[in-house]
Phi, psi and omega in degrees: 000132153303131187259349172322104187277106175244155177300325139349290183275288193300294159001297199269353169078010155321297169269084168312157154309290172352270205294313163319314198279356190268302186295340197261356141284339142294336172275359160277330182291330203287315190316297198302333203252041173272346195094007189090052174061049178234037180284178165319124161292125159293000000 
């Protein structure tokens, strides 16, 4: 599933508020616990 808020994902109820607020809380916790910047290289 896409996490992307396109009108798409919102419209079809793809994308909840719920599942929005899930993802950008998990990408702030992955942020605090990275180690001082030292993540994955794409």
């Amino acid at each position: 599933d896409s996490y992307h808020v396109s009108r798409y994902n919102t419209s079809t109820r793809r994308l909840t508020p719920e599942m929005f607020e899930a993802v950008v809380a998990e990408a702030l916790r992955l942020i605090a616990t990275d180690g001082g910047g030292k993540g994955r290289q794409a």
